[in-house]
C-alpha positions as CSV (number, residue, x, y, z in Angstrom):
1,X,404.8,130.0,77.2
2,X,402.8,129.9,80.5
3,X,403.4,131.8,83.4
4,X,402.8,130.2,86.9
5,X,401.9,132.6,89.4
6,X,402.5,131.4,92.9
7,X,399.7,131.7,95.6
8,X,400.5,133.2,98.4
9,X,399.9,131.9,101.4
10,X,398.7,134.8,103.9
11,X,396.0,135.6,106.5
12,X,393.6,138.4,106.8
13,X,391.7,138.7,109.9
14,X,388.9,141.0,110.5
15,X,387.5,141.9,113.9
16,X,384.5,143.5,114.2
17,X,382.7,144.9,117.7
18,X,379.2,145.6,118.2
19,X,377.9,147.3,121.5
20,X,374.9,149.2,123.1
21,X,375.1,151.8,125.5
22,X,372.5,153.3,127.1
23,X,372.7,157.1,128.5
24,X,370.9,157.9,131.4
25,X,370.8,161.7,131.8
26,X,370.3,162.2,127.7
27,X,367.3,164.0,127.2
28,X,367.5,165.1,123.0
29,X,369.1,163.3,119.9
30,X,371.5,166.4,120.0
31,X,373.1,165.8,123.3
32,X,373.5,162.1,121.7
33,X,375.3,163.3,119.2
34,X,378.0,165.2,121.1
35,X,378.3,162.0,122.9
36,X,378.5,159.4,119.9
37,X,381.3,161.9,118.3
38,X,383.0,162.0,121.5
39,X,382.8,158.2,121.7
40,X,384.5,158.1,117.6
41,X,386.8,161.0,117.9
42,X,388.1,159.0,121.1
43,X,388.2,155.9,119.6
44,X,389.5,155.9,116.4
45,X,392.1,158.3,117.7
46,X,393.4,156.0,120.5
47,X,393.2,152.5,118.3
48,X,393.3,153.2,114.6
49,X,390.1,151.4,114.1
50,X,386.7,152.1,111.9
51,X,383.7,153.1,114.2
52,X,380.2,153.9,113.1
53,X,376.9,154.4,114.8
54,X,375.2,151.4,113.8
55,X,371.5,151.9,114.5
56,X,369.2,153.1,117.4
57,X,369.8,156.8,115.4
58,X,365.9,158.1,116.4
59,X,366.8,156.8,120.1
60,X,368.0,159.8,122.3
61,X,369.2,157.3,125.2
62,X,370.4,154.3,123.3
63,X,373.7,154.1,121.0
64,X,374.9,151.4,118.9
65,X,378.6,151.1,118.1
66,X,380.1,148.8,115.3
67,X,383.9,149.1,115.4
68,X,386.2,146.6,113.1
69,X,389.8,146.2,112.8
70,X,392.0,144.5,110.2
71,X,395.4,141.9,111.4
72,X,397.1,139.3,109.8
73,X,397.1,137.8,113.7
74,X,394.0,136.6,115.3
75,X,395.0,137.0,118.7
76,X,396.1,140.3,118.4
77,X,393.2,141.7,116.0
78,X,391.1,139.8,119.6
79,X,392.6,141.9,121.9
80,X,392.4,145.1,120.4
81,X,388.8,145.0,120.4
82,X,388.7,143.8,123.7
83,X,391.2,146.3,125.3
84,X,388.7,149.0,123.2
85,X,385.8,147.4,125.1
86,X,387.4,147.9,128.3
87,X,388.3,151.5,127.5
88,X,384.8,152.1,126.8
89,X,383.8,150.8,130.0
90,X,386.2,153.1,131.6
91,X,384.9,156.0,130.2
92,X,381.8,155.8,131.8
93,X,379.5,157.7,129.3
94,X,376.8,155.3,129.9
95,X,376.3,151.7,130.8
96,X,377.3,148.9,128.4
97,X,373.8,146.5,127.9
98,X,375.3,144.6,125.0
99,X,378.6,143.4,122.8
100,X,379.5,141.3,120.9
101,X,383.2,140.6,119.0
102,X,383.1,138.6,116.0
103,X,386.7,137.7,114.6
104,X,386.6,136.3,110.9
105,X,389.6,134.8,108.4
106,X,389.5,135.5,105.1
């Protein structure tokens, strides 16, 4: 006897972020530090996202985010990432010189 399983008919969205700032008054990779873990502690606190540094690590003024979150809603999975964009902006560690949201279904 066979047994039929039934697909399942369901969405998964991921959302990812990807931004630059760049820190004016930095002056060592250790002062970067303190404000790329602010930057994560804040973050995935607030919005129950991933964050990482992405790259620029050996450059004391620049910092590249990526930050991705996981819906079954597109629209919603969207805004999260841009209400975390905006809340970045409000924090005004440094000035925002590139982003980009990607939203994907799988």
């Amino acid at each position: 006897m066979l047994l039929r399983r039934r697909k399942r008919s369901f969405d998964v969205v991921v959302g990812t972020l990807k931004l630059s700032l760049y820190i004016r008054n930095n002056h060592s990779l250790k002062e970067k530090r303190k404000v790329v873990k602010s930057i994560v502690a804040r973050v995935r606190n607030k919005f129950n996202v991933s964050v990482a540094e992405v790259g620029s690590n050996d450059k004391w003024q620049m910092i590249e985010l990526g930050i991705s979150a996981v819906g079954n809603d597109r629209r919603f999975v969207n805004s999260s990432l841009d209400t975390i964009l905006s809340f970045l902006e409000s924090l005004y560690l440094g000035e925002i010189v590139d982003s980009s949201i990607e939203i994907l279904n799988i």
